[in-house]
TORTORTOR-840887 format. One record per residue (C-alpha): x, y, z. Coordinates in steps of 0.2 Angstrom, whole numbers. Example, Ala and Ser with C-alpha at 12.3 -4.5 7.8 and 13.67 -1.06 7.14 Angstrom:
2
<r><east>62</east><north>-22</north><up>39</up></r>
<r><east>68</east><north>-5</north><up>36</up></r>
***
This chain:
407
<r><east>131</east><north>-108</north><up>41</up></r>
<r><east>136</east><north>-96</north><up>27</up></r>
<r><east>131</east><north>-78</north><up>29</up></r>
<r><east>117</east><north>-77</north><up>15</up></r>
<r><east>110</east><north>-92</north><up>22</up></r>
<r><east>109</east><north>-83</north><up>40</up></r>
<r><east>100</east><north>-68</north><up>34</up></r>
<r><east>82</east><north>-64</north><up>40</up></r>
<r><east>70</east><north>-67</north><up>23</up></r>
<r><east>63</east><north>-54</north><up>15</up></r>
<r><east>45</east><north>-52</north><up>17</up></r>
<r><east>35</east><north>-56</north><up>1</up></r>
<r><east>27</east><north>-41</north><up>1</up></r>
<r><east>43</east><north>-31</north><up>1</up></r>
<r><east>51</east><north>-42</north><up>-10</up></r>
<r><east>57</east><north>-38</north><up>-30</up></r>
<r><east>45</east><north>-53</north><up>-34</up></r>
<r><east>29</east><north>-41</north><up>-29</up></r>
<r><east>37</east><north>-27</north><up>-37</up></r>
<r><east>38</east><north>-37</north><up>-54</up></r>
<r><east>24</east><north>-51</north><up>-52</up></r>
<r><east>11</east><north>-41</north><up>-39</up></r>
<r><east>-1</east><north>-53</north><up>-44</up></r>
<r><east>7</east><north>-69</north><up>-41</up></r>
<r><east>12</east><north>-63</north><up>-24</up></r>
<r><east>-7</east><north>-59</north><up>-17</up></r>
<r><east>-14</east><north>-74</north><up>-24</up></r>
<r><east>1</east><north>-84</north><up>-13</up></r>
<r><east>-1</east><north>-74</north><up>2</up></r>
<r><east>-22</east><north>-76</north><up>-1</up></r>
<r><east>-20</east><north>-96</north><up>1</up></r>
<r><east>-7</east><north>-97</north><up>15</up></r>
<r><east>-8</east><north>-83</north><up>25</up></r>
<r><east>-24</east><north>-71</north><up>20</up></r>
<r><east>-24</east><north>-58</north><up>35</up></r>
<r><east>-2</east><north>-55</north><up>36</up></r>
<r><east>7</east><north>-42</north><up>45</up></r>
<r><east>21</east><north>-34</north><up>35</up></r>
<r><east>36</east><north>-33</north><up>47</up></r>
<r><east>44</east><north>-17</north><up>49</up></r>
<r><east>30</east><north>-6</north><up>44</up></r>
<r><east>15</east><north>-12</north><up>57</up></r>
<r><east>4</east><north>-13</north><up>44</up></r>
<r><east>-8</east><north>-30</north><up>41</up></r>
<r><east>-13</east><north>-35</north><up>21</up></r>
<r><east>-28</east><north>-43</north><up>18</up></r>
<r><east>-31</east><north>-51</north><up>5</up></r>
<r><east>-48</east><north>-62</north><up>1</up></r>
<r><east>-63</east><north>-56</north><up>-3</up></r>
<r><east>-76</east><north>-58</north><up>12</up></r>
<r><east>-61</east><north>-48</north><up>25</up></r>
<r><east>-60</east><north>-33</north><up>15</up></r>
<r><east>-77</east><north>-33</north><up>11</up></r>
<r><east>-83</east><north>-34</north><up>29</up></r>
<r><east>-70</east><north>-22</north><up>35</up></r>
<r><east>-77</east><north>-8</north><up>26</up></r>
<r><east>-91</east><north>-9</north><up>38</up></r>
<r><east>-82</east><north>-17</north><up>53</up></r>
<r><east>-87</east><north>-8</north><up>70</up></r>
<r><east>-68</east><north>-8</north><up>75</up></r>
<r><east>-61</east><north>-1</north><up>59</up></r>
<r><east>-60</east><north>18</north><up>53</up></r>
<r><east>-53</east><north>26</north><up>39</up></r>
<r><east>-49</east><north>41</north><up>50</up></r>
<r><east>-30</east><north>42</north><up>48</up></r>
<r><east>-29</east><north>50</north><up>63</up></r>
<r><east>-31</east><north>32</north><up>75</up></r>
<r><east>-14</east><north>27</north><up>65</up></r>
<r><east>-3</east><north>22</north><up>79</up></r>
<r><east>10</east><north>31</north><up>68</up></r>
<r><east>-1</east><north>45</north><up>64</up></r>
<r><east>8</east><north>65</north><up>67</up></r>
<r><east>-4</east><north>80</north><up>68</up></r>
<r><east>-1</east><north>91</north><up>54</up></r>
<r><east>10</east><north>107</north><up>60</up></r>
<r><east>-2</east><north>119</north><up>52</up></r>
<r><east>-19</east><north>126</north><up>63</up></r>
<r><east>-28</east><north>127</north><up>47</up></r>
<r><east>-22</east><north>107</north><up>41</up></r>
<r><east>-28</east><north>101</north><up>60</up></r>
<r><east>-45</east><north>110</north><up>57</up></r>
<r><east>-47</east><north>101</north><up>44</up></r>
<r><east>-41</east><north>83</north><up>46</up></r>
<r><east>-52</east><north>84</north><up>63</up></r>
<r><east>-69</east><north>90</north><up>53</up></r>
<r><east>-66</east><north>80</north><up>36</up></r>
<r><east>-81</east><north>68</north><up>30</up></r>
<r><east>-69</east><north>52</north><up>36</up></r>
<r><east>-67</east><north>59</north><up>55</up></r>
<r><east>-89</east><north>63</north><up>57</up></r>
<r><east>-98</east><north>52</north><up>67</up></r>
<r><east>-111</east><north>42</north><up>59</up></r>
<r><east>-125</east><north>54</north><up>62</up></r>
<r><east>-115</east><north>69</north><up>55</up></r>
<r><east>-109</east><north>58</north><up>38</up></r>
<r><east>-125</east><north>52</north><up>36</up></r>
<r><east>-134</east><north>72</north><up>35</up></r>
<r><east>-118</east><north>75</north><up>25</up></r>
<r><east>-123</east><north>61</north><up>13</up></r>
<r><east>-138</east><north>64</north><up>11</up></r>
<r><east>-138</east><north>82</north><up>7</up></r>
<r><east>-124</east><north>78</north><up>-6</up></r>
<r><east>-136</east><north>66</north><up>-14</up></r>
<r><east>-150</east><north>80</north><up>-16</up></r>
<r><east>-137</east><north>92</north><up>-25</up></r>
<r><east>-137</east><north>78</north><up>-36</up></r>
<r><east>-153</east><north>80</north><up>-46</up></r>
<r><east>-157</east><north>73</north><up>-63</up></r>
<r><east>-153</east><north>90</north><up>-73</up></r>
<r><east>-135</east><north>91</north><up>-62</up></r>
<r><east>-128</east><north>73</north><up>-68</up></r>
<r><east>-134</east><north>77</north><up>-86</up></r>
<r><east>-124</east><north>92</north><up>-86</up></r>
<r><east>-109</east><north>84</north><up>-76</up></r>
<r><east>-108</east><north>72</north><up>-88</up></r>
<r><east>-107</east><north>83</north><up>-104</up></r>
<r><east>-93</east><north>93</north><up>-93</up></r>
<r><east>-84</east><north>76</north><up>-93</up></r>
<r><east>-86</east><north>74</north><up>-112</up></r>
<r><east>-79</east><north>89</north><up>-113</up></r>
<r><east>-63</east><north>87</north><up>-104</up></r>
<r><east>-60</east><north>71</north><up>-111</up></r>
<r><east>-62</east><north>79</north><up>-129</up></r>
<r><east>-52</east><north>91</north><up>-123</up></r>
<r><east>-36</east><north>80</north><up>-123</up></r>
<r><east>-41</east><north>67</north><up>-134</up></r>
<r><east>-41</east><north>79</north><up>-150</up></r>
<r><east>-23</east><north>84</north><up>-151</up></r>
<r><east>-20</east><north>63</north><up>-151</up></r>
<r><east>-32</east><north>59</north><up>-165</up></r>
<r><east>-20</east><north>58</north><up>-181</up></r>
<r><east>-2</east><north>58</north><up>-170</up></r>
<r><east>11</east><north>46</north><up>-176</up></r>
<r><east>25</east><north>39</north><up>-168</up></r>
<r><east>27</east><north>35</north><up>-148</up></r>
<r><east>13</east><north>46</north><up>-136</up></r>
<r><east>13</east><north>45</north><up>-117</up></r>
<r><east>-4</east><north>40</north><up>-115</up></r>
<r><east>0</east><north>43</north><up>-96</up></r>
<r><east>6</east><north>64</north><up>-97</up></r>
<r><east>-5</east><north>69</north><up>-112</up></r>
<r><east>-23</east><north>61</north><up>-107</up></r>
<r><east>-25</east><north>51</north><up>-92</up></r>
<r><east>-15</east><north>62</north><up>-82</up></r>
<r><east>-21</east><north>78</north><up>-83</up></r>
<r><east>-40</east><north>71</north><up>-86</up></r>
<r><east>-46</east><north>68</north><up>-67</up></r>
<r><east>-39</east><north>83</north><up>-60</up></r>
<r><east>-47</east><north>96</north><up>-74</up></r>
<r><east>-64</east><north>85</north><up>-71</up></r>
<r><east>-66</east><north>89</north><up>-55</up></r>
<r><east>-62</east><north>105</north><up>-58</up></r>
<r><east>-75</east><north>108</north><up>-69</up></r>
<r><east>-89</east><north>100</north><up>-63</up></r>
<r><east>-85</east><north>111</north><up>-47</up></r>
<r><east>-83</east><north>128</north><up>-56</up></r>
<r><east>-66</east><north>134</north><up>-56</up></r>
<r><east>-61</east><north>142</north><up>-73</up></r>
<r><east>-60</east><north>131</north><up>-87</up></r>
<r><east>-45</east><north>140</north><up>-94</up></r>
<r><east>-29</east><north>144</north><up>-90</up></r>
<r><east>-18</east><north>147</north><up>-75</up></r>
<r><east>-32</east><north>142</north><up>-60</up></r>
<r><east>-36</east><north>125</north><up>-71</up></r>
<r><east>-17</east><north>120</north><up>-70</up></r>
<r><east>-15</east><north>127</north><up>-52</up></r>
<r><east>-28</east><north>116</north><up>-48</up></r>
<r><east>-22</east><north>100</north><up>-56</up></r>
<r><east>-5</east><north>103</north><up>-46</up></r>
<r><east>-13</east><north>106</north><up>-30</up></r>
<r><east>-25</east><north>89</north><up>-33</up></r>
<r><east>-9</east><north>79</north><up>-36</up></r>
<r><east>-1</east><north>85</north><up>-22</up></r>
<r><east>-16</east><north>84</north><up>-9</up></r>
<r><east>-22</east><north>66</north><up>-15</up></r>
<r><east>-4</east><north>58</north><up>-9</up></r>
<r><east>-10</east><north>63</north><up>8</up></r>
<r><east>-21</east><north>45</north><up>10</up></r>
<r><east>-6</east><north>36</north><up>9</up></r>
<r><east>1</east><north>31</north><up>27</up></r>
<r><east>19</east><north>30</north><up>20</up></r>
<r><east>25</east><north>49</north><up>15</up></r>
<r><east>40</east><north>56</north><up>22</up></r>
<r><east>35</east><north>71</north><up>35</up></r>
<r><east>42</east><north>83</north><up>19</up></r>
<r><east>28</east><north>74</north><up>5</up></r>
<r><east>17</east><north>76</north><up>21</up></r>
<r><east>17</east><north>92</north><up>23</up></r>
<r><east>18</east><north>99</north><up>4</up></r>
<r><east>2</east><north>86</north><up>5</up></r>
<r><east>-7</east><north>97</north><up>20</up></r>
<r><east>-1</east><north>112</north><up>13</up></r>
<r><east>-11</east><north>109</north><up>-3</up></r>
<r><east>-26</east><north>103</north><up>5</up></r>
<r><east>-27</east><north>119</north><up>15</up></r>
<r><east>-26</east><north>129</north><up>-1</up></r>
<r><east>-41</east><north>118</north><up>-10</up></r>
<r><east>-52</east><north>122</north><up>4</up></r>
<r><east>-48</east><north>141</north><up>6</up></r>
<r><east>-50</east><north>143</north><up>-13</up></r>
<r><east>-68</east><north>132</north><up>-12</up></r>
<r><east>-73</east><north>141</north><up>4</up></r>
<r><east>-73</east><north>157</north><up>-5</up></r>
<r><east>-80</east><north>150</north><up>-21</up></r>
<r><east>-96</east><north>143</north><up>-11</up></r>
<r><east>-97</east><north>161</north><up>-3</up></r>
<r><east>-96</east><north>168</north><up>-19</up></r>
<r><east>-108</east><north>156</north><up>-26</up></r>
<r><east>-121</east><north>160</north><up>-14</up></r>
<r><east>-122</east><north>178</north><up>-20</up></r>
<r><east>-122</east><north>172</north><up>-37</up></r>
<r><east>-126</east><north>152</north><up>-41</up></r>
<r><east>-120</east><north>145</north><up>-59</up></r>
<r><east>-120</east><north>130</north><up>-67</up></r>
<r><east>-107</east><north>119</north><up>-56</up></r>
<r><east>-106</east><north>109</north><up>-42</up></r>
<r><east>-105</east><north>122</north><up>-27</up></r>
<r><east>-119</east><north>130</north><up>-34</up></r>
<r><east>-128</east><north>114</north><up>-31</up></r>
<r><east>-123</east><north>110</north><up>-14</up></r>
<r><east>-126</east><north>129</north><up>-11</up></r>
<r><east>-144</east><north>128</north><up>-15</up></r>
<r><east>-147</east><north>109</north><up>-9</up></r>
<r><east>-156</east><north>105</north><up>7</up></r>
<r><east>-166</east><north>95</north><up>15</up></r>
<r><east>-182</east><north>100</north><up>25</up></r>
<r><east>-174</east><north>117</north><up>32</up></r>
<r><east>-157</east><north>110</north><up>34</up></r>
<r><east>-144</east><north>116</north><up>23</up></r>
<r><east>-125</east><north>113</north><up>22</up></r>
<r><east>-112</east><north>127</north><up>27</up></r>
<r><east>-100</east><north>134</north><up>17</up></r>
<r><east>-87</east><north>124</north><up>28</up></r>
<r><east>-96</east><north>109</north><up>26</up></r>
<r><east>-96</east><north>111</north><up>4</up></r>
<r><east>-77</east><north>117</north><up>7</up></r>
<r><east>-73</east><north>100</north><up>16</up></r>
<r><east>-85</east><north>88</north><up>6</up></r>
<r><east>-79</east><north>94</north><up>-11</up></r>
<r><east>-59</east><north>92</north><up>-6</up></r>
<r><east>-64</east><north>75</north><up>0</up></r>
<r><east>-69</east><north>74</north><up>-17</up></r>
<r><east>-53</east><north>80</north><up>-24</up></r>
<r><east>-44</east><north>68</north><up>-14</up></r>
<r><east>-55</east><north>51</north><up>-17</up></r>
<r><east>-58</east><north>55</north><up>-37</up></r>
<r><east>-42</east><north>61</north><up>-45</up></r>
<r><east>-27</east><north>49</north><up>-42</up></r>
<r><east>-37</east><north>34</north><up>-40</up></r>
<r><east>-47</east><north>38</north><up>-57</up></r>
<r><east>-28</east><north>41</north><up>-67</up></r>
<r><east>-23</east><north>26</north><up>-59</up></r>
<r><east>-39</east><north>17</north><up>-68</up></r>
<r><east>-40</east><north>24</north><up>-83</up></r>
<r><east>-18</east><north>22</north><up>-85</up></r>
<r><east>-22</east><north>5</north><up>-80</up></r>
<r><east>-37</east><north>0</north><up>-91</up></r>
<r><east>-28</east><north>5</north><up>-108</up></r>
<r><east>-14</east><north>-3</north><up>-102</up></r>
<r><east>-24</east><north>-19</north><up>-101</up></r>
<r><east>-36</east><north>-16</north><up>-115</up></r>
<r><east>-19</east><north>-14</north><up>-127</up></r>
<r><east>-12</east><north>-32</north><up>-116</up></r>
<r><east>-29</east><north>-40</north><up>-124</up></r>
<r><east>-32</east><north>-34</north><up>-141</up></r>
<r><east>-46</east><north>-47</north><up>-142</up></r>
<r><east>-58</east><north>-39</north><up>-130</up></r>
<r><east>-53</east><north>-21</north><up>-137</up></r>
<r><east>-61</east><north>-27</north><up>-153</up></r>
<r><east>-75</east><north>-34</north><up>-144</up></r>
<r><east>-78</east><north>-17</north><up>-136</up></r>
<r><east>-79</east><north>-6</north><up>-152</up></r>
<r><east>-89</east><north>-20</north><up>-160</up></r>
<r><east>-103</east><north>-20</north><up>-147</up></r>
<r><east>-101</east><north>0</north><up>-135</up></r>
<r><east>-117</east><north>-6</north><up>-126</up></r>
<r><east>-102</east><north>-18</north><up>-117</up></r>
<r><east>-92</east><north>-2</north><up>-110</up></r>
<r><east>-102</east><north>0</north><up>-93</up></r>
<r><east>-97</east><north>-18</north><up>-88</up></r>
<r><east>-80</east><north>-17</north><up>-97</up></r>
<r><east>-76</east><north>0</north><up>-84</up></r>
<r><east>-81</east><north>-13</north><up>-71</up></r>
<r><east>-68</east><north>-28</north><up>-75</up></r>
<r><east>-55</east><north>-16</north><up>-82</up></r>
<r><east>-56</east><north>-10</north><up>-62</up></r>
<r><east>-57</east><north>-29</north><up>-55</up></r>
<r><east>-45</east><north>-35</north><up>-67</up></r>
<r><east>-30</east><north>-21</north><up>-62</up></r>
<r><east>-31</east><north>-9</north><up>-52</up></r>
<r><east>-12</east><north>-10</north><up>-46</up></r>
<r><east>-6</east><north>-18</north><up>-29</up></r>
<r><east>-14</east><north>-3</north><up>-19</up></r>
<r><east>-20</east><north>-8</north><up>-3</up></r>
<r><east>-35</east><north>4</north><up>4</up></r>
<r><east>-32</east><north>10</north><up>22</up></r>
<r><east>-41</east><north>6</north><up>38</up></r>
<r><east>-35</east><north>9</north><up>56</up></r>
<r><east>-41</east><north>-2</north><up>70</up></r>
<r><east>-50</east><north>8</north><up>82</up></r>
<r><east>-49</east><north>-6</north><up>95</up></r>
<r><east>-42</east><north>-22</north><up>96</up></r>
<r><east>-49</east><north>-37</north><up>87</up></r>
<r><east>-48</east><north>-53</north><up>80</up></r>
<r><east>-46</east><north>-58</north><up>60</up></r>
<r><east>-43</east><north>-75</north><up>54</up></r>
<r><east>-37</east><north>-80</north><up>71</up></r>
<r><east>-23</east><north>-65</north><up>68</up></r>
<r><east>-23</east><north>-51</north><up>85</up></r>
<r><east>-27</east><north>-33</north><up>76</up></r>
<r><east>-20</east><north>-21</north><up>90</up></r>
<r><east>-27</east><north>-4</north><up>90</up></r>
<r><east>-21</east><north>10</north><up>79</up></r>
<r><east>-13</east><north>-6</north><up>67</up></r>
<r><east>-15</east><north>-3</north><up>50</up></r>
<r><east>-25</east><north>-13</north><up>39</up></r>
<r><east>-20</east><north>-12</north><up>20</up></r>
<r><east>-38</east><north>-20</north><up>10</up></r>
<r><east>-29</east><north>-28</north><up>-7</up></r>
<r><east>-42</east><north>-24</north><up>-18</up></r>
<r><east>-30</east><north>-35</north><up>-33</up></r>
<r><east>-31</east><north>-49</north><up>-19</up></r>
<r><east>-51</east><north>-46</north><up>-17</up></r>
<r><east>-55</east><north>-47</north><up>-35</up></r>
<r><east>-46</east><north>-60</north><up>-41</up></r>
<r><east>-51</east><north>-71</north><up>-27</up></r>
<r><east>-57</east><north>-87</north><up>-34</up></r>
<r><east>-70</east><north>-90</north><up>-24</up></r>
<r><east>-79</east><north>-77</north><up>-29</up></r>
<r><east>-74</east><north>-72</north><up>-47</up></r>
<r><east>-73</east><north>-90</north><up>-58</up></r>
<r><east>-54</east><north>-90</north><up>-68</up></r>
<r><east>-51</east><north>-73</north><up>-60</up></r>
<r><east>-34</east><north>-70</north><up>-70</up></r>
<r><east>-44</east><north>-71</north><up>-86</up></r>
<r><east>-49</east><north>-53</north><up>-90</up></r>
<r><east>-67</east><north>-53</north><up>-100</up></r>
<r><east>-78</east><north>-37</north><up>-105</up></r>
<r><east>-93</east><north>-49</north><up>-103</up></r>
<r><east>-89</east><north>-56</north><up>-84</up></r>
<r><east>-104</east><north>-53</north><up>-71</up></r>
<r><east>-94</east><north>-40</north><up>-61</up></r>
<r><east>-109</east><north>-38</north><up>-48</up></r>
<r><east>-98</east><north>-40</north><up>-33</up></r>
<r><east>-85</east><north>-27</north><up>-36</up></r>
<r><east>-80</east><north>-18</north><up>-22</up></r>
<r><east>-68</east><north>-6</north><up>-27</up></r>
<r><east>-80</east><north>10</north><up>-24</up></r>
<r><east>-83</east><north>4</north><up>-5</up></r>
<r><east>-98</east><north>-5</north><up>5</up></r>
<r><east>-110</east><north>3</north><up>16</up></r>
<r><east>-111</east><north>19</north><up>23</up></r>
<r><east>-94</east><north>24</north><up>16</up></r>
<r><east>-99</east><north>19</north><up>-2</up></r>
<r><east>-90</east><north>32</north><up>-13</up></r>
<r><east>-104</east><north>46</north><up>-18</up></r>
<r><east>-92</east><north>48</north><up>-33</up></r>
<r><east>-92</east><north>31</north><up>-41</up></r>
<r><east>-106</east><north>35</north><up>-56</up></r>
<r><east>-94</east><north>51</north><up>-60</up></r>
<r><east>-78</east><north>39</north><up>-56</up></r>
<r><east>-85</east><north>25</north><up>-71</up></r>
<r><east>-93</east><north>41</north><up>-83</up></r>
<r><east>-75</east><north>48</north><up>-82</up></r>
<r><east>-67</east><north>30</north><up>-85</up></r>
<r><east>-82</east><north>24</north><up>-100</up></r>
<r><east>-77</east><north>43</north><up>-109</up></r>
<r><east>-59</east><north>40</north><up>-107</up></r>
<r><east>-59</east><north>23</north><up>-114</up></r>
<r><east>-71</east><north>25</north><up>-129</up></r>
<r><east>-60</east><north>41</north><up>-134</up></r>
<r><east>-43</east><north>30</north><up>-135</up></r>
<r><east>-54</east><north>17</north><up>-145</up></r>
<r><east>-58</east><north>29</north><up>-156</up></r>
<r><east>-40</east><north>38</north><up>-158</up></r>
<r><east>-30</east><north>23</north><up>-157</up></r>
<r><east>-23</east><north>19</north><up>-175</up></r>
<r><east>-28</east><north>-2</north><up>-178</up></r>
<r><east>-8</east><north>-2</north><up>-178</up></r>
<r><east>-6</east><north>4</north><up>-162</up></r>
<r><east>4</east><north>-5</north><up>-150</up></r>
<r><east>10</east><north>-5</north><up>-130</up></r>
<r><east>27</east><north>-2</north><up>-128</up></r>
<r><east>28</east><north>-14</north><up>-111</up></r>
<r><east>46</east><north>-13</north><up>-109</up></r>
<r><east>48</east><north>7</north><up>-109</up></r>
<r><east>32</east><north>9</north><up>-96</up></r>
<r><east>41</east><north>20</north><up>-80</up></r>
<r><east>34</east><north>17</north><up>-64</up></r>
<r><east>38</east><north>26</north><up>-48</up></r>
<r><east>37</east><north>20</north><up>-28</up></r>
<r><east>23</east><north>22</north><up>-20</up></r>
<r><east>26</east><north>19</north><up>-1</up></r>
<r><east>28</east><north>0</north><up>-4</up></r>
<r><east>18</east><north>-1</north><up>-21</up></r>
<r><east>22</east><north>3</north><up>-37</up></r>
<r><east>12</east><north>18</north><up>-49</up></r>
<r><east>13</east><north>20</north><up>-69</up></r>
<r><east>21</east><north>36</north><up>-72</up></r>
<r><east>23</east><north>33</north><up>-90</up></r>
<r><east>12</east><north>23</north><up>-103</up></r>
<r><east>22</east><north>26</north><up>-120</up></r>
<r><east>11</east><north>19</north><up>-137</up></r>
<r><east>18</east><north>18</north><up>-153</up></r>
<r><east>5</east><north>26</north><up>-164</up></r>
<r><east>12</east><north>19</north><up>-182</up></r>
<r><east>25</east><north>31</north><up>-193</up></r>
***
């Protein structure tokens, strides 16, 4: 037996063929083995529809990192505060108040504004595009930079200068810290940037209860519910949480959704004939590609799946490219069409852990993508072959989208 042939196979989930062909892969892996352990890593990808659906609500599942049989406490006092008092780690009684005061802050009057601050930052960087020639990042110069100054916004730091880009650094940094695959060093430069969102937001909600504006904090300042109110901890902590779910995950879908729309210049024309479309089209933009990204869940117990043993403090990696592409439930699921019934998306969640953010998350995404509609020249073309992307624990992120304008 030759020495190639004696070596152990490489898992298909850590192969160069899922790196390249991610799609291909899941779909594989969704009809032979739908619930697989990844060696090496102690982590399990699911991969059908039903399963990752169901685990968002499973009794014996948590997205509290901190039941990762792998998991480290952060160094810092301040970083172990708040991992232990974080939305993900309440009990149910505590999310639920938390929840529910979040949704009274959100009034009628609040959205409308929210939304013209999201038009505003979108302008913001689609004016310097309209009339550019030659090759643009679409990546650095508009989706990039878009999430991070939303939220932002919408909160009330400064819309100018040095605290706006402070902040979009610090969200960059403090978003990785979902991920179950950092190095202790990203770890840390991830902690450490949490900490400083909440101290900045703690003080901006004490200040904002001395003098309420027209933002976010202001709002859960002055929400309440009966005679209950939240802290200024409690706004400190939900609105980082916000940070953290809603500003990678919306540059990964807006990165991802022109890239696709560009892939299919038929449906791109559909879409500027017919805008009334763009709601439904953010929705299969999402289900179409949203990368290989597998959400995190921990087991809590142990269980059984598909006849697989889930140990406590496993990890669970939910594939939502393997959920929404799942033939039994999206008909000729690799065909990407604006007018699909994406009813059964579950990109935003299920159940009590349905993301709060998901109508900013699609206002963001609908703004983004009728701005590029409107500033891309009808010559315009993807430049698939430059694209950089960059490793993400075991999946692969855009970190460069380069269109050719025209001359």
């Amino acid at each position: 037996m030759s020495a190639a042939s004696a070596e152990t196979p490489v898992d298909p989930f850590l192969s160069e063929e899922f790196q390249g062909d991610p799609a291909s892969v899941i779909a594989r892996m969704r009809d032979e083995d739908p619930v697989h352990q990844i060696p090496g890593i102690g982590a399990w990808m699911v991969t059908r529809y039903d399963d990752v659906r169901a685990l968002f609500t499973h009794p014996d599942t948590t997205n509290d990192r901190r039941q990762y049989e792998h998991h480290r406490p952060p160094e810092d006092a301040m970083a172990q505060w708040i991992a232990a008092n974080s939305p993900f780690a309440a009990p149910p009684e505590q999310h639920a108040r938390m929840r529910r005061l979040v949704s009274a802050a959100l009034t009628p009057r609040a959205v409308m504004r929210m939304e013209g601050q999201v038009r505003e930052v979108v302008e913001q960087f689609a004016a310097p595009l309209r009339g550019r020639r030659g090759v643009v990042d679409l990546f650095a110069e508009f989706t990039e930079p878009i999430p991070n100054t939303v939220i932002g916004r919408i909160t009330g730091v400064p819309p100018k200068g040095s605290d706006e880009l402070r902040w979009r650094q610090l969200g960059r940094d403090a978003v990785r810290g979902v991920s179950p695959f950092l190095s202790p060093e990203e770890r840390r430069q991830s902690e450490a940037s949490m900490v400083e969102i909440c101290e900045y937001v703690r003080e901006l909600a004490a200040e904002r209860r001395r003098e309420p504006r027209e933002d976010l904090v202001s709002d859960l300042v002055q929400a309440h519910d009966a005679s209950d109110r939240m802290t200024n901890d409690e706004i400190m902590l939900m609105v980082s949480g916000l940070v953290a779910a809603g500003t990678e995950t919306t540059t990964i879908g807006g990165t991802r959704g022109i890239r696709t729309l560009l892939q299919h210049p038929e449906q791109m024309e559909q879409l500027r004939s017919d805008p009334s479309l763009m709601p439904n089209a953010v929705n299969e933009l999402l289900r179409f590609d949203f990368g290989s990204l597998g959400l995190p869940r921990y087991a809590l117990q142990d269980f059984e799946l598909r006849g697989k043993k889930i140990r406590k403090g496993e990890l669970l990696l939910l594939s939502f490219m393997g959920a929404h592409r799942d033939p039994e439930v999206f008909r000729d699921p690799d065909r990407f069409d604006v007018r699909r019934d994406t009813s059964r998306l579950t990109i935003f969640g299920h159940g009590p852990h349905y993301c709060l953010g998901a109508n900013l998350a699609r206002t963001e995404l609908a703004c983004m993508f009728e701005a590029v509609l409107n500033l891309l020249p009808a010559e315009a073309r993807l430049l698939e072959d430059q694209i950089e992307w960059i490793r993400f624990g075991m999946f692969n992120a855009i970190n460069s989208l380069p269109v050719d304008f025209g001359s």
